[in-house]
PyMOL Python script that loads the backbone (N, CA, C, O; Angstrom):
from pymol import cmd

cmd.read_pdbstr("""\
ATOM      1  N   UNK A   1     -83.845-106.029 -49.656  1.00  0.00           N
ATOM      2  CA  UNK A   1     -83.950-107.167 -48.759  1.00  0.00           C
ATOM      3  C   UNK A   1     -84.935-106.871 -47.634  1.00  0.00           C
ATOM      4  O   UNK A   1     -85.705-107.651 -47.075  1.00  0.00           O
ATOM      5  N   UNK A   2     -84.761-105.711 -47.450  1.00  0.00           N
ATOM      6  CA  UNK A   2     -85.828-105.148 -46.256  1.00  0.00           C
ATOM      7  C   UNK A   2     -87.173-105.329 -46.325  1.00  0.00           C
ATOM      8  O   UNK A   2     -88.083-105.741 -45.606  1.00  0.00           O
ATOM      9  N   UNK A   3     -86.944-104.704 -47.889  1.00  0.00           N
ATOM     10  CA  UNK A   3     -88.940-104.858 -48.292  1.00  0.00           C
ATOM     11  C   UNK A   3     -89.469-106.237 -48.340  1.00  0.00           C
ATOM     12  O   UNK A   3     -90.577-106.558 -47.910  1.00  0.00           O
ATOM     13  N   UNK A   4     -88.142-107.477 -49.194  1.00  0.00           N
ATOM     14  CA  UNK A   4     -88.626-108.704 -49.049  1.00  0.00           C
ATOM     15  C   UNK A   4     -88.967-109.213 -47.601  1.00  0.00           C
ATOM     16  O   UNK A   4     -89.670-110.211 -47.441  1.00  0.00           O
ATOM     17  N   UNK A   5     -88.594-108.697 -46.846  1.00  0.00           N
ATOM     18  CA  UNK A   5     -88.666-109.263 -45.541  1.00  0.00           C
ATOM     19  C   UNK A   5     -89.837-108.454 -44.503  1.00  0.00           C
ATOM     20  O   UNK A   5     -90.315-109.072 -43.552  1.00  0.00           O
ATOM     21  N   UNK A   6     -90.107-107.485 -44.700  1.00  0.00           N
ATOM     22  CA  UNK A   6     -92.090-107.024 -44.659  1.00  0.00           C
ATOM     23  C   UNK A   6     -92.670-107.378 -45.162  1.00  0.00           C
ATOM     24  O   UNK A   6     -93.732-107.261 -44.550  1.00  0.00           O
ATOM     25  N   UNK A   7     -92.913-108.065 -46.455  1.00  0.00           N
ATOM     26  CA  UNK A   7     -93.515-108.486 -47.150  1.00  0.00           C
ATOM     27  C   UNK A   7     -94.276-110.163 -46.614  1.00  0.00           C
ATOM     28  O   UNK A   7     -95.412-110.637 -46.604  1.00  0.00           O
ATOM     29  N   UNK A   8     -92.626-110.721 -46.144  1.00  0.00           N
ATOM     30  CA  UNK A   8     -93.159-112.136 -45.879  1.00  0.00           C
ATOM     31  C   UNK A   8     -93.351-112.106 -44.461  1.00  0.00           C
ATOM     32  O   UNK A   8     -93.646-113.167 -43.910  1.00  0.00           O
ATOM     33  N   UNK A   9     -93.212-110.890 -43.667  1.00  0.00           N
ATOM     34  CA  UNK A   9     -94.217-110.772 -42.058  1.00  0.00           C
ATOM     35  C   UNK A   9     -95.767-110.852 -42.453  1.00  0.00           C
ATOM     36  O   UNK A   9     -96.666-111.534 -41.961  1.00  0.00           O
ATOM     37  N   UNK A  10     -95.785-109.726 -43.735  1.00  0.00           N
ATOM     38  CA  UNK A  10     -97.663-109.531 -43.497  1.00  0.00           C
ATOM     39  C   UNK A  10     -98.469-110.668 -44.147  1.00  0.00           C
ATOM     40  O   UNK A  10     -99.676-110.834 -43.971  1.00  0.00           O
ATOM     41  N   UNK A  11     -97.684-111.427 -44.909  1.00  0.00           N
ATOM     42  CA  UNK A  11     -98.240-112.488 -45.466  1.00  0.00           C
ATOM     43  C   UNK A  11     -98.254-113.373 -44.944  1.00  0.00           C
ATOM     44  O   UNK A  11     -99.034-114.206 -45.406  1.00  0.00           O
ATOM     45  N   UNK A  12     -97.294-113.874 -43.444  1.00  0.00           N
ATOM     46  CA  UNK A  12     -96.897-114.729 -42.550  1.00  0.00           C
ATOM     47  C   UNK A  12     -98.192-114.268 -41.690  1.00  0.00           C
ATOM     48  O   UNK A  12     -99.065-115.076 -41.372  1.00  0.00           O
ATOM     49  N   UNK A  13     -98.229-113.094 -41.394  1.00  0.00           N
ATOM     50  CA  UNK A  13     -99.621-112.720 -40.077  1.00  0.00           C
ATOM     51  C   UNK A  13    -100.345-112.929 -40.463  1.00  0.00           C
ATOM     52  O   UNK A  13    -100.956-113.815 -39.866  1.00  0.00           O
ATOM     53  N   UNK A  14    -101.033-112.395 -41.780  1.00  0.00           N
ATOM     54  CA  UNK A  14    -102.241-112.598 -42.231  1.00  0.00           C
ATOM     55  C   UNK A  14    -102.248-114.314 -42.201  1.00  0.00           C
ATOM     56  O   UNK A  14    -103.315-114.753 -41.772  1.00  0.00           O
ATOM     57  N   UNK A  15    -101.344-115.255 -42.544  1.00  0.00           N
ATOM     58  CA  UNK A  15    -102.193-116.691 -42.561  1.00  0.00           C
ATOM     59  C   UNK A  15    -101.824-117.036 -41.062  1.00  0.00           C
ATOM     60  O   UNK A  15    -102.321-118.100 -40.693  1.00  0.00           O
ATOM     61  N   UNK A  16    -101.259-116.545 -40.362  1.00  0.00           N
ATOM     62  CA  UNK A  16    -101.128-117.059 -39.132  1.00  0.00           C
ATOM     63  C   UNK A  16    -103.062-116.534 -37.908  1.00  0.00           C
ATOM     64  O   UNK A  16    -103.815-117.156 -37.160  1.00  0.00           O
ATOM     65  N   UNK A  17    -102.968-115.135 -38.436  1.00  0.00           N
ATOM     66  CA  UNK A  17    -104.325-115.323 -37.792  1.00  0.00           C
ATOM     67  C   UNK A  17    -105.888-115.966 -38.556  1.00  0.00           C
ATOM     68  O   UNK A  17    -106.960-116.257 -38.026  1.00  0.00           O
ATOM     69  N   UNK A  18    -105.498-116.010 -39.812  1.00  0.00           N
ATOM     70  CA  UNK A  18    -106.498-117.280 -40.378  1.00  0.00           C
ATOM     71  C   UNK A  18    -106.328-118.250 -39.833  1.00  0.00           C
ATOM     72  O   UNK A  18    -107.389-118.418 -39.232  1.00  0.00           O
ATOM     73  N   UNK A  19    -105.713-119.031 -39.616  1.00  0.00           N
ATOM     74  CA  UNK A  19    -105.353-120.434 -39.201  1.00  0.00           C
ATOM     75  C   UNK A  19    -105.711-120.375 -37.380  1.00  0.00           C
ATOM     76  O   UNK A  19    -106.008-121.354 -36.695  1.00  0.00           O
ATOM     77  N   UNK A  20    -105.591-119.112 -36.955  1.00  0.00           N
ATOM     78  CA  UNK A  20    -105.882-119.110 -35.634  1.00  0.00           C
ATOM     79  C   UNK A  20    -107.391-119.369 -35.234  1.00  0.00           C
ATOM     80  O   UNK A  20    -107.786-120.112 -34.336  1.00  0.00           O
ATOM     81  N   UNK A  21    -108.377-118.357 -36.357  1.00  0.00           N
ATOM     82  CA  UNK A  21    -109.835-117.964 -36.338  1.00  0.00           C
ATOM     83  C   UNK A  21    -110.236-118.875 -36.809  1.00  0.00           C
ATOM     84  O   UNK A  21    -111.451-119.054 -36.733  1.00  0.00           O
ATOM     85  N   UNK A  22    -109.380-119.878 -37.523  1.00  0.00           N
ATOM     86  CA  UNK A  22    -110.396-121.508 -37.964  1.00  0.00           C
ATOM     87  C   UNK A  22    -109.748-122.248 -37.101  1.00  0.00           C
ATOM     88  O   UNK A  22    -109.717-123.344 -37.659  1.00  0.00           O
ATOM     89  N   UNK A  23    -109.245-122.344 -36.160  1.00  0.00           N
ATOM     90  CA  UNK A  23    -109.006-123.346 -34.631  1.00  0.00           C
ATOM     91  C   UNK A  23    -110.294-122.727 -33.765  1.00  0.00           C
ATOM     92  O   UNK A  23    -110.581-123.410 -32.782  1.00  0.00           O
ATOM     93  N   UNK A  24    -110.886-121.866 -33.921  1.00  0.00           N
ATOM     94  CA  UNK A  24    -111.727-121.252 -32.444  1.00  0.00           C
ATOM     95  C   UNK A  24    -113.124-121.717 -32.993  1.00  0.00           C
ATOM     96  O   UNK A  24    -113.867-121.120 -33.773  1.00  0.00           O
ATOM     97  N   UNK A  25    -113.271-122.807 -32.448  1.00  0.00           N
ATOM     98  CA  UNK A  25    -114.627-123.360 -32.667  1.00  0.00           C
ATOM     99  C   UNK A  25    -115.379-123.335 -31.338  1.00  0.00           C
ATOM    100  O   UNK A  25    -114.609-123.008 -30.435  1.00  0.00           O
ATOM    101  N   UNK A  26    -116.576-123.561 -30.927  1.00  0.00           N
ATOM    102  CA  UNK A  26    -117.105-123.924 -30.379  1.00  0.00           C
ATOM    103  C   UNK A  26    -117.030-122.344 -28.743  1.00  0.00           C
ATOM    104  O   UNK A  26    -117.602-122.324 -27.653  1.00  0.00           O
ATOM    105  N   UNK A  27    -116.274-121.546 -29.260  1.00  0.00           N
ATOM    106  CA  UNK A  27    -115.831-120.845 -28.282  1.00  0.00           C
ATOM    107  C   UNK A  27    -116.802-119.254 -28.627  1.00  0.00           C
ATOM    108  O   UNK A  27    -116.820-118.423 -29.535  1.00  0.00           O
ATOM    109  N   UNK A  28    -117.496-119.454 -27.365  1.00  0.00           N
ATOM    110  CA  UNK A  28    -118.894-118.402 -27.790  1.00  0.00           C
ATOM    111  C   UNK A  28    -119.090-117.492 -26.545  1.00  0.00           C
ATOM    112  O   UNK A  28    -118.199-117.152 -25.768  1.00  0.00           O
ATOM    113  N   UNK A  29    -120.714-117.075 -26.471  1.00  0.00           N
ATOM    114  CA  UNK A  29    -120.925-116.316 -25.237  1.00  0.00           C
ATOM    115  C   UNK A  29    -121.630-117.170 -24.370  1.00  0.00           C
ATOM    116  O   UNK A  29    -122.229-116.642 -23.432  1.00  0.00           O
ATOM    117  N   UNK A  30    -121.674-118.438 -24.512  1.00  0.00           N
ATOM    118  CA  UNK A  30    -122.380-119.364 -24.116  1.00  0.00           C
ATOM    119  C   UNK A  30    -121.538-119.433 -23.076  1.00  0.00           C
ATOM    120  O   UNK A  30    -121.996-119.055 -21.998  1.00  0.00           O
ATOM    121  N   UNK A  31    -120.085-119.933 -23.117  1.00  0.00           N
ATOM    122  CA  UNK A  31    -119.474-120.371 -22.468  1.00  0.00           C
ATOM    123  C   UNK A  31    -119.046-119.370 -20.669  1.00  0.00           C
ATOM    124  O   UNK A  31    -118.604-119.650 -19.555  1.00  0.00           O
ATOM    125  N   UNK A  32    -119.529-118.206 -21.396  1.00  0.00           N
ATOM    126  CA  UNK A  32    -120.055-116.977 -20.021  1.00  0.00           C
ATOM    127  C   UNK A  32    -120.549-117.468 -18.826  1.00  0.00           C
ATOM    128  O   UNK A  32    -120.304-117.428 -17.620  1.00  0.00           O
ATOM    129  N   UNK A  33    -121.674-118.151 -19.947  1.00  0.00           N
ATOM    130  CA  UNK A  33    -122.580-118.847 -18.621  1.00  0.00           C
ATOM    131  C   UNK A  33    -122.876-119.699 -18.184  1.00  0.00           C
ATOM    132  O   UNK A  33    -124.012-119.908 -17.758  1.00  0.00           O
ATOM    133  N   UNK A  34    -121.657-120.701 -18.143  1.00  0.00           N
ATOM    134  CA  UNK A  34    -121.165-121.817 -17.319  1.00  0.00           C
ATOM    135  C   UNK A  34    -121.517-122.756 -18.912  1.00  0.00           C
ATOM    136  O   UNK A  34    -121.286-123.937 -18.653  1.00  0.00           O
ATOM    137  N   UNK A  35    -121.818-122.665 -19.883  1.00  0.00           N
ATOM    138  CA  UNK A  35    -122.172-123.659 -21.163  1.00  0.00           C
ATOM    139  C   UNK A  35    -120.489-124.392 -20.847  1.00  0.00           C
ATOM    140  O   UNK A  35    -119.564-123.945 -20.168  1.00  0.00           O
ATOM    141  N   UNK A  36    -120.586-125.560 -21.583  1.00  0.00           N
ATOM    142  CA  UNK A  36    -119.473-126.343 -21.838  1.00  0.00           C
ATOM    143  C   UNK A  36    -119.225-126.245 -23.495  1.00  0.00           C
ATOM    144  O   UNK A  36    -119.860-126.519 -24.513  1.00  0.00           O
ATOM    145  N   UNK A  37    -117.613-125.557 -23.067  1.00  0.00           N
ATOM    146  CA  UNK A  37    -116.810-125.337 -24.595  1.00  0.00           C
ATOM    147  C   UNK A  37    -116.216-126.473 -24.955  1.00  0.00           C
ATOM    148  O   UNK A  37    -115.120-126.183 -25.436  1.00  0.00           O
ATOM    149  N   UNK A  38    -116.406-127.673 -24.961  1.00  0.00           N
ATOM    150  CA  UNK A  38    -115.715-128.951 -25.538  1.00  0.00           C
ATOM    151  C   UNK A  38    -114.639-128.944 -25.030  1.00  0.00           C
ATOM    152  O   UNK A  38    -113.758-129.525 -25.664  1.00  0.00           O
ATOM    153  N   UNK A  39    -114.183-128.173 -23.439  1.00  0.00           N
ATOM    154  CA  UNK A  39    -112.967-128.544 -23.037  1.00  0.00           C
ATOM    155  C   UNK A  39    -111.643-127.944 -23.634  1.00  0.00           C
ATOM    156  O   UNK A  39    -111.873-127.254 -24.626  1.00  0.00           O
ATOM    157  N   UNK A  40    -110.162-128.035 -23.249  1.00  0.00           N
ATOM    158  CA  UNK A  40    -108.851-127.358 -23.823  1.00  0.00           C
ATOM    159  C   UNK A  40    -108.517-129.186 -23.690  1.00  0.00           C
ATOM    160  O   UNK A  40    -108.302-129.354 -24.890  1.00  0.00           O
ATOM    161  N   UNK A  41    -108.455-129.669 -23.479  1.00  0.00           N
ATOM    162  CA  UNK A  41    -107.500-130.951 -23.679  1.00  0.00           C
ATOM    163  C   UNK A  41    -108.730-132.114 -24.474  1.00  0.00           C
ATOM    164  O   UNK A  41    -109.328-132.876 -23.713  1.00  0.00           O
ATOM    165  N   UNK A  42    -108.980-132.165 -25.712  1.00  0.00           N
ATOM    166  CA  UNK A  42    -109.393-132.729 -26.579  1.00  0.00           C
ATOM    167  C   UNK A  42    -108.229-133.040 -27.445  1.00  0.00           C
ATOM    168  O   UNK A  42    -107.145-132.464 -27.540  1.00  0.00           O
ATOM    169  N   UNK A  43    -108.786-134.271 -28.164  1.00  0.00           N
ATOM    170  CA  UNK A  43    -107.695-134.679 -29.099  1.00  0.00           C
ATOM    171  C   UNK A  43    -108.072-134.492 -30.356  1.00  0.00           C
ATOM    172  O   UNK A  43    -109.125-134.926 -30.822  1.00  0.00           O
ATOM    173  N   UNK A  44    -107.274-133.870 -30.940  1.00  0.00           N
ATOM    174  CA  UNK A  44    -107.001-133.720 -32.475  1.00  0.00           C
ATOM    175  C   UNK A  44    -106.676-134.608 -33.064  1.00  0.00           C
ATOM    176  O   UNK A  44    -105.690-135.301 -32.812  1.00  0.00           O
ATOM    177  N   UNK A  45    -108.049-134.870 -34.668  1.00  0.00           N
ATOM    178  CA  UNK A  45    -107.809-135.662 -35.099  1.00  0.00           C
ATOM    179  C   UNK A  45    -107.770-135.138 -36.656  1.00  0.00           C
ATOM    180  O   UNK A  45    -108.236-134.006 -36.786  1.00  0.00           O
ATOM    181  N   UNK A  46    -107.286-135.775 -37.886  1.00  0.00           N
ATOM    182  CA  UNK A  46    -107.453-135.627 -39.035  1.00  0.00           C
ATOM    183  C   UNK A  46    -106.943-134.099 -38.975  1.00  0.00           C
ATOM    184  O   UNK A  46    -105.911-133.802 -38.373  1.00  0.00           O
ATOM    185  N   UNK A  47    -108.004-132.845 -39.861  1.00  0.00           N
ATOM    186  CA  UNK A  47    -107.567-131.736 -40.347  1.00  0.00           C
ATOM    187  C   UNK A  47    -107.169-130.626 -39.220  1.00  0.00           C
ATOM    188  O   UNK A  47    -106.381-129.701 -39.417  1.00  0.00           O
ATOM    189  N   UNK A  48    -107.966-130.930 -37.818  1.00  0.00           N
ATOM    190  CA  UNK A  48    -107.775-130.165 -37.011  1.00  0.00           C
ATOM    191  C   UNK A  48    -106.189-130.087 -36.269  1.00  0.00           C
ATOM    192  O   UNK A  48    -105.674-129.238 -35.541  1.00  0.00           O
ATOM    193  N   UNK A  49    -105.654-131.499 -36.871  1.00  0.00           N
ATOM    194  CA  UNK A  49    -104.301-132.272 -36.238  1.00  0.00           C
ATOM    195  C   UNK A  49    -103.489-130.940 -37.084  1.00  0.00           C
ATOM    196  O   UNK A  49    -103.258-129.855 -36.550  1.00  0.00           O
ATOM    197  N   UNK A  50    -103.185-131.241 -38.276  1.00  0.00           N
ATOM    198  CA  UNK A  50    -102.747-130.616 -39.283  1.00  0.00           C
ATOM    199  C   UNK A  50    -102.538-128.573 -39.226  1.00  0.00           C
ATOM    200  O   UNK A  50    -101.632-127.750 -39.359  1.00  0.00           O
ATOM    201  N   UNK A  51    -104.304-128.597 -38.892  1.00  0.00           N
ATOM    202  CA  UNK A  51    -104.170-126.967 -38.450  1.00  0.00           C
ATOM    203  C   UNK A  51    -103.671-126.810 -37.355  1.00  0.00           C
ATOM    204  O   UNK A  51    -103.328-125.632 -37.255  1.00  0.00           O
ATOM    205  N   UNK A  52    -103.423-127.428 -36.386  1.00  0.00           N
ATOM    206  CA  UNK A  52    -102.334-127.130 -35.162  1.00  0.00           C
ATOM    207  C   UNK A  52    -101.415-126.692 -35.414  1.00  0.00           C
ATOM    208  O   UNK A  52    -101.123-125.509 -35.236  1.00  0.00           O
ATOM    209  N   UNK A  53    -100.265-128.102 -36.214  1.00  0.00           N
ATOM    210  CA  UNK A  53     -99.204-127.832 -36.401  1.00  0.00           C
ATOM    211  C   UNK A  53     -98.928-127.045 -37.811  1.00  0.00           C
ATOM    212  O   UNK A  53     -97.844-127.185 -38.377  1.00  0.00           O
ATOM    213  N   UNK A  54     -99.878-126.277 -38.310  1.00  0.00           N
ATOM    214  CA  UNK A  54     -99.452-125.529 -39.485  1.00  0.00           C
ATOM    215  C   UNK A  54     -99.573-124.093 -38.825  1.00  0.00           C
ATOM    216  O   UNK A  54     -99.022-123.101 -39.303  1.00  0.00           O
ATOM    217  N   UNK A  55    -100.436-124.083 -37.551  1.00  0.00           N
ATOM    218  CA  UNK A  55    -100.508-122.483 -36.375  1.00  0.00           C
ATOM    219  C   UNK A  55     -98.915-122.256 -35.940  1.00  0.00           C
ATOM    220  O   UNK A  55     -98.160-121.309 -36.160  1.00  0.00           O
ATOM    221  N   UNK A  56     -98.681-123.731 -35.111  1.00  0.00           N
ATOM    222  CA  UNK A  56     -97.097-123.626 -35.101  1.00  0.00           C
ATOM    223  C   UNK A  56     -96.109-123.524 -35.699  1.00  0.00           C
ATOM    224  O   UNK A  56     -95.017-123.142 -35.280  1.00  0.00           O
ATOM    225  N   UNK A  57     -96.532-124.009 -37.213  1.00  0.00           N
ATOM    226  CA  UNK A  57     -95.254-123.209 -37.624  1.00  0.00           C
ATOM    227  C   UNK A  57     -95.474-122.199 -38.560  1.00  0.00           C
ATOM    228  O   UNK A  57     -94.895-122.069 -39.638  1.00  0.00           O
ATOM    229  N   UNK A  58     -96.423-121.428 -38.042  1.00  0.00           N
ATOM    230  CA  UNK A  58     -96.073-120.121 -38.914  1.00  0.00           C
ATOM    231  C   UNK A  58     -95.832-119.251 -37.840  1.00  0.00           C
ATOM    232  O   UNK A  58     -95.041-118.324 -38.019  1.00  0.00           O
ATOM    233  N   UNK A  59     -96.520-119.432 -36.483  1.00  0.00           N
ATOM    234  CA  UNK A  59     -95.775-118.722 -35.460  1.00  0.00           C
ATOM    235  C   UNK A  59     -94.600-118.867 -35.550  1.00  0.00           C
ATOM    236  O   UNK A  59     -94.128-117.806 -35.960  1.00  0.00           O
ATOM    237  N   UNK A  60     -93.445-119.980 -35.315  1.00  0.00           N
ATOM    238  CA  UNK A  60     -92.591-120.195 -35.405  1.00  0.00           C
ATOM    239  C   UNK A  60     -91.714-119.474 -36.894  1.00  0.00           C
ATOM    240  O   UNK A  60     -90.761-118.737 -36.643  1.00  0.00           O
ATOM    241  N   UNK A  61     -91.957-119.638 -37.875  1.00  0.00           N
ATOM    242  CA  UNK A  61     -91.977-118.513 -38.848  1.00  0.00           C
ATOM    243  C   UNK A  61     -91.916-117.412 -38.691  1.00  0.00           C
ATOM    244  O   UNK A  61     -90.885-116.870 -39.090  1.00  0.00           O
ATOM    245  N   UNK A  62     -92.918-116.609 -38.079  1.00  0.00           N
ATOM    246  CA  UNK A  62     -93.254-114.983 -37.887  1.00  0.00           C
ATOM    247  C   UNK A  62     -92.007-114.525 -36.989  1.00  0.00           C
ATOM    248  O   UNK A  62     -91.485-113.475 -37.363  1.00  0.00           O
ATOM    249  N   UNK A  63     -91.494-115.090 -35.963  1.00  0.00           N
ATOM    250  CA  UNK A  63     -91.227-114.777 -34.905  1.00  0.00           C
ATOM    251  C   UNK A  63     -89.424-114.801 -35.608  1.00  0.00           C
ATOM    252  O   UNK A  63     -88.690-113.815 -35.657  1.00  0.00           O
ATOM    253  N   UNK A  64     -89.158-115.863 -35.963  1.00  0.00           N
ATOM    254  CA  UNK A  64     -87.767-115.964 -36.820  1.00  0.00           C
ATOM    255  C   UNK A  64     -87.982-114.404 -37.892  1.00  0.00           C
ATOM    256  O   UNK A  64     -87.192-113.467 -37.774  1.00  0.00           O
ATOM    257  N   UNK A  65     -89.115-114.369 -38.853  1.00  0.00           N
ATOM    258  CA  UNK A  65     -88.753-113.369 -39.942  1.00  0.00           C
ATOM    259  C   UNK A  65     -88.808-111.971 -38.783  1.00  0.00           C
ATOM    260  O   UNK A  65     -87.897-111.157 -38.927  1.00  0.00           O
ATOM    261  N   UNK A  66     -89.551-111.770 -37.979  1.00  0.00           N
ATOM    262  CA  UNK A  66     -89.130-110.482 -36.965  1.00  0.00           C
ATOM    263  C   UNK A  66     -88.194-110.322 -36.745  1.00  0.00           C
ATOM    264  O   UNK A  66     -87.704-109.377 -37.363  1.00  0.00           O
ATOM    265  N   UNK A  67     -87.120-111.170 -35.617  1.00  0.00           N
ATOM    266  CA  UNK A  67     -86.280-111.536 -35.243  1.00  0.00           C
ATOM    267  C   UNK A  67     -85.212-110.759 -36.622  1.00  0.00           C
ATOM    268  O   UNK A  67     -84.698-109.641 -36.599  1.00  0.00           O
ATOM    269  N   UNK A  68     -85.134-111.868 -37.797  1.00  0.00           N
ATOM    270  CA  UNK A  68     -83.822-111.305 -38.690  1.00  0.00           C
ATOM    271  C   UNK A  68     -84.396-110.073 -38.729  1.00  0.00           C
ATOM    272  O   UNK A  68     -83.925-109.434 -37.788  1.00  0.00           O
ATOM    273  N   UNK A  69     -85.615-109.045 -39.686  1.00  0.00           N
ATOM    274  CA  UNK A  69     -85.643-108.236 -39.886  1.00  0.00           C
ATOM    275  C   UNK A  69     -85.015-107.100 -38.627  1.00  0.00           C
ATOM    276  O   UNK A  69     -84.504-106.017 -38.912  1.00  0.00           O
ATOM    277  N   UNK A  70     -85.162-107.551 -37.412  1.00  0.00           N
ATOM    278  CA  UNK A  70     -84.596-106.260 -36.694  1.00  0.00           C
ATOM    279  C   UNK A  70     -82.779-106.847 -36.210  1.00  0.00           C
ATOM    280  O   UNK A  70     -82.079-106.317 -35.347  1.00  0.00           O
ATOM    281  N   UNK A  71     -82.565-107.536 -36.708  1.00  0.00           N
ATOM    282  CA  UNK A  71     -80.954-107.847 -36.797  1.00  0.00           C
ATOM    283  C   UNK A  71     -80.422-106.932 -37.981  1.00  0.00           C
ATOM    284  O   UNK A  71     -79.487-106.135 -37.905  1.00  0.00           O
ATOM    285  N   UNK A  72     -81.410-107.277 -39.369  1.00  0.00           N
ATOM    286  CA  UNK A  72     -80.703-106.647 -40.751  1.00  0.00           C
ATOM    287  C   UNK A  72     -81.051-105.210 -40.192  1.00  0.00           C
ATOM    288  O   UNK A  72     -80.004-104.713 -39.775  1.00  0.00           O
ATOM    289  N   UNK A  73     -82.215-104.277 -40.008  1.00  0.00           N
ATOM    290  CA  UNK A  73     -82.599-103.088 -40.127  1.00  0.00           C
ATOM    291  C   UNK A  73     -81.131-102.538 -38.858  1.00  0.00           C
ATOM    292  O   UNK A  73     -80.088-102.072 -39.317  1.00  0.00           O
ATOM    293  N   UNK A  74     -81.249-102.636 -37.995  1.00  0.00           N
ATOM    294  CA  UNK A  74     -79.749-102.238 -36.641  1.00  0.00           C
ATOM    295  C   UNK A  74     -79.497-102.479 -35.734  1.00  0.00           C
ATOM    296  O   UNK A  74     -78.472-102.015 -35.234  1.00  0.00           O
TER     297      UNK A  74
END
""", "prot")
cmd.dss("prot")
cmd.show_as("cartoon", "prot")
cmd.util.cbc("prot")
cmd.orient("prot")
């Protein structure tokens, strides 16, 4: 049960920081020097809507399979 449950952390992280590194658009070295990053309060529309709430819930995911794994391990 243990191993099943490392198993679905690294597979949970690994798509959780994919899903993170395809939200970071527009976010460069530009923005160093006073460039405009399209702002933090833009609205999500269509696929970007979708990759939000698929970031949230695999965070939400990761954080639950941590959570049990260090309940089952002691």
């Amino acid at each position: 049960m243990n191993s099943f449950l490392n198993i679905a952390i690294m597979i949970t992280s690994v798509a959780l920081v994919a899903s993170i590194l395809l939200q970071s658009k527009g976010i460069g070295l530009g923005s160093l020097a006073g460039g405009d990053s399209g702002g933090v309060y833009t609205k999500r529309r269509g696929v970007e809507k979708v990759l939000f709430f698929v970031t949230i819930g695999l965070a939400v995911l990761f954080v639950v399979l941590a959570l049990v794994s260090v309940l089952i391990s002691g």
